[in-house]
C-alpha positions, -999 to +999 in steps of 0.1 A: +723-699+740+753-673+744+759-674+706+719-670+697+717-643+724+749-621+711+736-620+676+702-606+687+721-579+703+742-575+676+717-578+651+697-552+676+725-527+676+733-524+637+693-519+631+699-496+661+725-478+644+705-476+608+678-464+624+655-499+620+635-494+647+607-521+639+642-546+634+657-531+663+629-540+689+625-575+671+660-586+681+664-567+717+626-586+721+638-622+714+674-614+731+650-602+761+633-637+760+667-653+764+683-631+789+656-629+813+674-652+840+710-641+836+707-602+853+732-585+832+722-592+801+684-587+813+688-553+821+714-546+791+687-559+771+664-533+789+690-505+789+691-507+748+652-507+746+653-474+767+676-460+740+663-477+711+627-454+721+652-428+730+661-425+693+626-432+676+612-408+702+590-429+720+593-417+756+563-445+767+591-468+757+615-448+775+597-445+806+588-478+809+620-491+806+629-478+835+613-493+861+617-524+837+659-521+842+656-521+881+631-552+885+655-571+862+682-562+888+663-577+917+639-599+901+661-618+873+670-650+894+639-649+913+608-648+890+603-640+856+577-640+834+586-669+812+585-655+771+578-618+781+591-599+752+599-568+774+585-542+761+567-509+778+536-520+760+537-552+774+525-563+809+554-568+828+540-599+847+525-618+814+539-647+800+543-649+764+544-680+740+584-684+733+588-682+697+598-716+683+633-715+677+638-700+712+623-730+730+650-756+735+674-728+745+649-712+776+630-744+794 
C-alpha cells in the first residue's frame, strides 16, 4: 500500500504543479481512499486538496478542507467512512464504493 499510496501523491503533486487540476484531485482522491486510517497521511492528503482548490480557485474546496484536516486528526483511527474520496463536495460521513484496484490494499 505505501508504494500505491506515494505515487498518488506524487502523481497528485506533478498534475499539481502543471496545473492538472481534474488529474490532480483524481490522485489526492484515491491516495485519500488509502490514507484514511494512517492520520498523517490523511490530513496531508487533506492539506494538498486545500491547496490544490487554493490554486484552481475553488474556495468551497478550500473551506471544506478545513474542517476536513482536523477530523482526520482526531477521527483517523477511530472511524472512517470506508471509500470516501474526500472531497468538499462529498459528504464527509458517506461511504463510497473503493475503486477496484484499491480493494485488496484497504479491507
Amino acid at each position: 500500500m505505501n508504494d500505491v499510496y506515494s505515487r498518488e501523491i506524487s502523481l497528485a503533486q506533478d498534475a499539481l504543479i502543471g496545473r492538472d487540476h481534474v488529474a490532480c484531485f483524481t490522485h489526492l482522491e484515491r491516495a485519500h481512499v488509502l490514507a484514511q486510517r494512517r492520520t498523517l497521511r490523511h490530513t496531508y492528503v487533506h492539506w494538498l486538496m486545500l491547496r490544490a482548490g487554493l490554486s484552481r480557485g475553488d474556495f468551497r474546496e478550500v473551506i471544506g478542507q478545513m474542517p476536513r484536516m482536523f477530523a482526520s486528526v482526531l477521527f483517523s483511527r477511530i472511524w472512517v467512512p470506508l471509500g470516501n474520496t474526500g472531497r468538499a463536495r462529498v459528504n464527509a460521513f458517506k461511504a463510497m464504493p473503493v475503486p477496484e484496484d484499491l480493494r485488496n490494499l484497504v479491507s
